[in-house]
C-alpha positions, -999 to 999 in steps of 0.1 A, spaced: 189 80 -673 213 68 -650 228 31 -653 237 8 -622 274 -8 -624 254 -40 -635 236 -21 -666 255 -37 -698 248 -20 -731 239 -42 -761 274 -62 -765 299 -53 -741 308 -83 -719 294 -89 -683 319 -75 -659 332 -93 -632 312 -109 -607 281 -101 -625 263 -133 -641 245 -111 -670 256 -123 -702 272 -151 -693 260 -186 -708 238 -208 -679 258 -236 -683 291 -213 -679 277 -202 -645 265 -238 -635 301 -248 -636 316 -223 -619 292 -226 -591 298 -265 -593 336 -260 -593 335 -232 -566 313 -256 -545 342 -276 -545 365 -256 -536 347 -243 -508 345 -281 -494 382 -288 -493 387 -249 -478 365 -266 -449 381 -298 -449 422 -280 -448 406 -261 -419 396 -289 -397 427 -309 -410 451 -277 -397 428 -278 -367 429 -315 -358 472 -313 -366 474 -285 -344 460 -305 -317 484 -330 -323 515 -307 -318 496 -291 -289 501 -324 -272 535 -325 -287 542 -293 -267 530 -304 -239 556 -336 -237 581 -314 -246 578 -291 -219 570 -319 -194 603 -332 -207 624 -303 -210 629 -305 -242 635 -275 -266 606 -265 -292 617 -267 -323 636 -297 -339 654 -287 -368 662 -321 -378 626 -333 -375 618 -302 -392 639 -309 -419 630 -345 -428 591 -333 -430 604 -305 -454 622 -331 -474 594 -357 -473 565 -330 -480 587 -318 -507 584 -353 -523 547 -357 -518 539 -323 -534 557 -334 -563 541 -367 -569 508 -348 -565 520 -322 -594 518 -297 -565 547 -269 -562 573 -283 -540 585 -248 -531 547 -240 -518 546 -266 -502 580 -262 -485 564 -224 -476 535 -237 -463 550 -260 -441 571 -235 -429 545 -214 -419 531 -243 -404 562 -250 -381 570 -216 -374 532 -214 -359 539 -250 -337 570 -236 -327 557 -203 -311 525 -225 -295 558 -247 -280 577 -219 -268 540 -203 -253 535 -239 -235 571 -240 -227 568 -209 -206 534 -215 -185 
């Protein structure tokens, strides 16, 4: 007789991402919690989106302006000021600091691609 990856014999836990085994209410609070998680995925998306906007029309002054595309001074007050807000929401300031850079390095090339049209 052949068993499917999902066959458990009598015992042995439930392997990952397979809900045999595992207590209802276990399941119904992951589901709530990944629920959750999938909402503010969906709301940091259209946030990015709608800041993105924002520096698209940043980019565009700039250029209209002759102004360069990045600001390191600018840059570095966000980082500072991100840093503190991550800490006061017991969130990794280094992350934070990383993800902001990504963020700017992103603006900065869409400046630099606005710049040169």
């Amino acid at each position: 007789m052949t068993h499917s990856m999902s066959d458990h014999t009598a015992g042995q836990p439930a392997t990952p991402g397979d809900p045999e085994g595992i207590d209802p209410s276990v399941l119904d609070e992951l589901t709530r919690l990944r629920d959750s998680i999938d909402n503010i995925d969906a709301a940091v998306v259209h946030m990015l989106a709608e800041r993105f906007k924002c520096t698209q029309q940043v980019g565009h002054l700039k250029a209209a302006h002759r102004l360069p595309p990045a600001d390191p001074a600018r840059e570095a007050r966000q980082i500072t000021r991100l840093r503190q807000l991550a800490e006061s929401a017991k969130l990794d300031p280094g992350f934070a600091e990383k993800l902001l850079n990504f963020i700017i390095a992103e603006v900065i090339r869409h400046h630099e691609t606005i710049a040169r049209s």
